[in-house]
N, C-alpha and C positions, 0 to 999 in steps of 0.2 A: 848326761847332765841335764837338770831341770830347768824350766825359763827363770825357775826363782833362785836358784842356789847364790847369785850375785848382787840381789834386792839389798838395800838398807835404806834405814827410814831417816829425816832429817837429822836423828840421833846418834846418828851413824850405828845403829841397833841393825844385826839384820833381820832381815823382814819374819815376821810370824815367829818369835820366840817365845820357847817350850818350857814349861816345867815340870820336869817329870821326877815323880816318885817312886818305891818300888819297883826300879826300875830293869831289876834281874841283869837279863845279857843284853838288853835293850833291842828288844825283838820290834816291839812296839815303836819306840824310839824309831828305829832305821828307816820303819816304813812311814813315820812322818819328816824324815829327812829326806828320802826319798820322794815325797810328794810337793816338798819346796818348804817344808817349816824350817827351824832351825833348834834342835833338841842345845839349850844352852847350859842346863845343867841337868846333873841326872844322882837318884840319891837313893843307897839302898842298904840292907844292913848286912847283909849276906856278905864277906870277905872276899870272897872268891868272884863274885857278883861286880863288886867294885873293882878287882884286879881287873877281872875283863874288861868293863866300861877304861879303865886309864888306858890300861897296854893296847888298847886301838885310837886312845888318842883325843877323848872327852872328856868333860869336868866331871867328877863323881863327889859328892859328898856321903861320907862311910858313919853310919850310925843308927840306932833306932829311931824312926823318928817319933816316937813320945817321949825318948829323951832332948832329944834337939829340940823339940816344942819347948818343953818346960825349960829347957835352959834360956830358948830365944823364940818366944815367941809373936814376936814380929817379921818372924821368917827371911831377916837379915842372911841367914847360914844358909839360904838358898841364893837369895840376891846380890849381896854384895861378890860371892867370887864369880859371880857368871858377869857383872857388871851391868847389873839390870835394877831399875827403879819398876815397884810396883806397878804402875801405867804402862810400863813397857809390855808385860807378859800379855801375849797373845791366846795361851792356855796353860793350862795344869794338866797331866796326863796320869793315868796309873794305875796301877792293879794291886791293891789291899792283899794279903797271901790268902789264898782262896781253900787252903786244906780243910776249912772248915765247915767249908759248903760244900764241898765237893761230896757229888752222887757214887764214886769212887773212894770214900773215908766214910769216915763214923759219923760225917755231920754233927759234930759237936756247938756249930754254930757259934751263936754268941755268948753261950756258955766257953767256950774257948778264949781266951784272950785275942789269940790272934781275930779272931771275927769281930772282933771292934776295932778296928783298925780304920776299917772305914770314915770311925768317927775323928780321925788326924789330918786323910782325905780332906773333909768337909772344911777342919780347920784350916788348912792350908787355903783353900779355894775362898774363902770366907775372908782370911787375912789379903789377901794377893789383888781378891775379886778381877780372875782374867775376863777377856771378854766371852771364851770357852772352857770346857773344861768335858774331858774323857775319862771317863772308869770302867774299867772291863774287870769280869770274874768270870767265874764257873756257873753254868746257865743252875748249879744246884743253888743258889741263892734266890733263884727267880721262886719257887718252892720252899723257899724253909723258914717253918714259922719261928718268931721273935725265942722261942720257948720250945727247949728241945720236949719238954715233958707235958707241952700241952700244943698237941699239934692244932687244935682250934684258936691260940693264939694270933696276932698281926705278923703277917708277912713280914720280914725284914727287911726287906724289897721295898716295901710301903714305907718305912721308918727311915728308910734312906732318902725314899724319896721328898718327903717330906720336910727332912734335912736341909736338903737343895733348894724345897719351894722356901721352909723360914729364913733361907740368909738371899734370897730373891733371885732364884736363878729357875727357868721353863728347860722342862727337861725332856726330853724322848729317851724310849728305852727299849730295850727286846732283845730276844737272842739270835745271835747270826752263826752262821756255818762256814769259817776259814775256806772250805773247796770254794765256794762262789765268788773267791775274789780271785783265783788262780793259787794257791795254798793244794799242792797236788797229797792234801790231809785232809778227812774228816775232823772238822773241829770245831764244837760249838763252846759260843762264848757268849755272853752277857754283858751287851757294852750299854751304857748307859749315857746320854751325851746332854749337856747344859748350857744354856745361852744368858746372859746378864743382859742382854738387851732386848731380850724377848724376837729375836731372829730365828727365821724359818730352816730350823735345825732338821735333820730327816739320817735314819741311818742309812750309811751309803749301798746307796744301789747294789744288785749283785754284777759280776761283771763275767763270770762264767758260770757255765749251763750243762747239766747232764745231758740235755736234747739240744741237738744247735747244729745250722749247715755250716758255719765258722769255726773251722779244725781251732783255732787261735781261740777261740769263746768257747770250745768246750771244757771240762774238766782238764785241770793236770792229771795225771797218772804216777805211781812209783818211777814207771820207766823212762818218764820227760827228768827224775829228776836225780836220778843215783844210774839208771841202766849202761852200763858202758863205761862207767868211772872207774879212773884207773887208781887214782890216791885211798886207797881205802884206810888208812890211819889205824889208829890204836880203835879198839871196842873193847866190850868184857869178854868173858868165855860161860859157854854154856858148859852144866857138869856134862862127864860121859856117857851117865845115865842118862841126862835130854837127850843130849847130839844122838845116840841110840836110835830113841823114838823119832825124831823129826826126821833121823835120815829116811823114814819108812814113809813120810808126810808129802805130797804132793806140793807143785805150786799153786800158792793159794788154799788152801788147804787145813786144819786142824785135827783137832785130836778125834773127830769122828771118822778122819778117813785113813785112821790106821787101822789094819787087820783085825778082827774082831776077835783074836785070840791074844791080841796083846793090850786091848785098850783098858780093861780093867787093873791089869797090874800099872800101867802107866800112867793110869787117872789118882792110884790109890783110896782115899779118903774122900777127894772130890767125884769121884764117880758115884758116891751116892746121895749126894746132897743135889739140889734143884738148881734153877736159873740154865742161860745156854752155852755156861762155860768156853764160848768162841775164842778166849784168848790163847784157854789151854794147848800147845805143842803145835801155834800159829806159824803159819809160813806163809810171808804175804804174797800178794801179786803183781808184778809190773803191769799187768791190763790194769788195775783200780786205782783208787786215790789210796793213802796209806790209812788204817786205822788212826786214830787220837794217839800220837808220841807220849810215851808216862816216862817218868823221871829214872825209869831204869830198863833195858829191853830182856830183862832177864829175868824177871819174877813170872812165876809159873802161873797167873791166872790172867798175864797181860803180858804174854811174850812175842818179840819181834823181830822172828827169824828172816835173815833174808830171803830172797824168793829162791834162790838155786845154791847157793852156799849153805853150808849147816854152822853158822854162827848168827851172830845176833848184830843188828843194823850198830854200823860204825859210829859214831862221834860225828865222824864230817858226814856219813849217809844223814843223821839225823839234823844235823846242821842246813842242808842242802833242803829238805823237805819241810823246816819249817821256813826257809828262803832265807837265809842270811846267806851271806858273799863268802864265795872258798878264802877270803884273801880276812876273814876275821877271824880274830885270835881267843879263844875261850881258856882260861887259867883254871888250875888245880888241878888235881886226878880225875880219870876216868869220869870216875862218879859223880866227881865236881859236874864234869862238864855236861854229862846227859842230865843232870838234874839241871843248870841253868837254862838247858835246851830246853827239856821236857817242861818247864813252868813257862816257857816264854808264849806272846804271844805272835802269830807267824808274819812273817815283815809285810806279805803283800795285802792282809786285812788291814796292818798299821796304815800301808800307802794311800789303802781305798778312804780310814775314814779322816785320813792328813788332807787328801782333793777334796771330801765331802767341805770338808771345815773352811778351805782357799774359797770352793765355789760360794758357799754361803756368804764369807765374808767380802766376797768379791758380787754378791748379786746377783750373778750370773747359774745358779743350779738348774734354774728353771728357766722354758722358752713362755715368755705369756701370748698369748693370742686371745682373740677377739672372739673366735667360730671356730669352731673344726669340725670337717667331715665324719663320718660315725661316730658322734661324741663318746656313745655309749664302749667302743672298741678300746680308744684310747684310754678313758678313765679306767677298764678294768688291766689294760696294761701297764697305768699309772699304779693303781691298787697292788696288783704283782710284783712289781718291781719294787714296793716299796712296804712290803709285806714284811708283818713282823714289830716293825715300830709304832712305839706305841707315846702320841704324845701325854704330858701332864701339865695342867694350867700351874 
């Protein structure tokens, strides 16, 4: 339990309420509940998406929201069922659907509908004006210009940010890697973060480390976080023809290290085409962190066999890796459910930038001092640790 989960404000509001958009299985969500916010409503369009957010027991508001905009926008459809006034909200949180940036799709960008999405984002935060406000995507947006067809085009990245500075909010921005928070995943993400009062925002610290004397501060691994579970629940099935090949696959392992009398028949088509096709007839490792979770462990240029089993990581394996609690409930089929896994983002980066956002509003992020011993040490461990972010006036 956190020191804050019983805070409430003269309002009887409790303390640090969220509003969150886009809110999937509220990956994001959990990890700012767990750092002491209070996620008071959460709003998404996905059906299955909303099932989840109820059947564990949160508000969910079910719809697009450029339809809810135009119907109401004054953002009442957020407000009033969480029972919150404007002034109350402590931030807006959420993730725009990112397929359009993603370095993994066709990057259709803002030629795509869905890549303007962003701009409903802005509205929200614009009508609400919290005192915060978090936006995470796919680090492929960090890269992609306004203009699929003229890559010397303006960043969209810029046009966002820009967004932010005209309705007056100072933003920091950059891409971070899910492991470094304890996320026992590879997974980068593009969080973006904004202050209305011009407060010293900073994206959150890392908090684990590839190299470290602190077992506790190093990486998660696979096997901190599925090895030895015994619930292994529903997954998909690989064909007979995978299971085949993978049973020949080592742990850890891919389609390079099967027999080299069989790799070409089992590559087919992709055997001659370029890139390092690491996904292909993957069987990961309990020594590492896990590859990047994608919305199905079954598709053959991004597959995610388990390390010693010849199937493909469970429902709850992939729940557990991106940190949400065995004791939460994910709605609809199979498919449903890796796909609102596989889009989420993983709860223990949610946590980190939920304490970034306490610390700042609390004063407290930073020790000031007067003098320090090797100034020169400290500032470049200040620089490291804080690598990555990037502010904008």
């Amino acid at each position: 339990m956190n020191s804050f989960s019983n805070v409430v404000s003269l309002s009887r509001i409790p303390a640090f309420p969220v509003v969150s958009l886009f809110s999937g299985a509220m990956g994001l969500d959990l990890g700012l509940i767990e750092a002491g916010l209070h996620v008071a409503v959460s709003q998404d369009f996905d059906k299955w998406c909303v099932e989840t957010i109820r059947s564990n027991g949160h508000l969910a508001i079910e719809g697009d929201i450029r339809d809810l905009l135009a119907l109401d926008s004054s953002c009442d459809f957020l407000l009033q069922p969480a029972t919150l006034r404007k002034r109350d909200v402590f931030a807006v949180v959420g993730g725009p659907p990112c397929q359009s940036f993603s370095t993994a799709g066709k990057r259709m960008g803002t030629s795509d509908g869905r890549g303007m999405l962003y701009q409903q984002f802005v509205q929200v935060v614009e009508t609400i004006r919290p005192r915060f406000f978090v936006m995470e995507n796919v680090k492929g947006l960090a890269s992609m210009p306004t203009n699929i067809e003229d890559q010397n085009s303006a960043p969209v990245l810029e046009t966002i940010l820009s967004e932010f500075k005209r309705i007056g909010y100072h933003t920091v921005q950059g891409v971070v890697d899910a492991v470094h928070y304890g996320t026992p995943q590879f997974r980068e993400r593009l969080v973006i973060v904004g202050s209305r009062d011009d407060e010293a925002i900073f994206l959150p610290a890392p908090t684990h480390f590839h190299l470290h004397q602190n077992p506790a501060m190093r990486w998660q691994t696979l096997s901190d976080a599925i090895e030895g579970f015994v619930e292994i629940g529903e997954h998909a099935k690989f064909s007979q023809r995978v299971m085949k090949y993978l049973d020949m696959v080592p742990e850890g392992g891919n389609w390079k290290s099967l027999p080299q009398n069989h790799v070409k028949e089992a590559m087919g088509g992709a055997y001659e085409s370029g890139g390092g096709k690491v996904g292909f007839y993957r069987r990961l490792s309990y020594r590492e962190p896990s590859p990047t979770l994608v919305t199905s462990p079954v598709q053959k240029a991004t597959m995610l066999c388990h390390p010693r089993q010849t199937r493909p990581l469970s429902v709850v394996e992939y729940a557990r890796i991106q940190g949400f609690p065995d004791t939460w409930k994910f709605q609809g089929k199979v498919s449903d459910c890796y796909r609102q896994i596989g889009n989420a983002v993983p709860v223990p980066l949610g946590k980190a930038i939920g304490h970034m956002l306490i610390s700042v509003a609390a004063g407290n992020s930073e020790v000031f001092v007067k003098r320090t011993r090797g100034t020169s040490v400290h500032r470049n461990m200040r620089k490291s640790a804080l690598s990555g972010g990037i502010a904008n006036d």
